[in-house]
N, C-alpha and C positions, 0 to 999 in steps of 0.2 A: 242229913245233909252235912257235909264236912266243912271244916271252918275252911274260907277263903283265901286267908293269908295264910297256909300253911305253908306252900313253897316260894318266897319273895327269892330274889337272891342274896345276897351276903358277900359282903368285902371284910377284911381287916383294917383297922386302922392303923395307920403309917405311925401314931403317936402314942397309943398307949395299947397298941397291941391288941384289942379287943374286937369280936365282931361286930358287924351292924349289919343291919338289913334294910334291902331297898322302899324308899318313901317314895308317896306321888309327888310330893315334890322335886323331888330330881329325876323324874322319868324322862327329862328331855338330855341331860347332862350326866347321867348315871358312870357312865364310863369316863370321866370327868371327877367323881366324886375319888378323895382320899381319906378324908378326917369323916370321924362321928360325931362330933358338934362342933361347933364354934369353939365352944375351950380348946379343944384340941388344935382347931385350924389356927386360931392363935397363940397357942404354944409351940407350933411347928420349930421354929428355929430353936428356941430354948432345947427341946428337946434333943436334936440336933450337935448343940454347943456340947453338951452334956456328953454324949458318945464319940465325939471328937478327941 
């Protein structure tokens, strides 16, 4: 039996470049989501400042 989560979808993050992969938790907000965690979402503008 093949494991389940093998096809999630996958975004980049807008903050450190990296990919992440869809949680149950955002299956209602999915296309909504930008960052992969909280550090990220709260570093949004620093990041931001920085390539300005």
């Amino acid at each position: 039996m093949p494991h389940k989560k093998a096809h999630l979808p996958q975004k980049i993050c807008l903050v450190c470049n990296r990919p992440f992969s869809w949680r149950k938790k955002w299956e209602k907000v999915w296309d909504d989501v930008k960052y992969c965690s909280d550090r990220c979402r709260n570093n949004r503008n620093k990041s931001n400042q920085a390539t300005s």
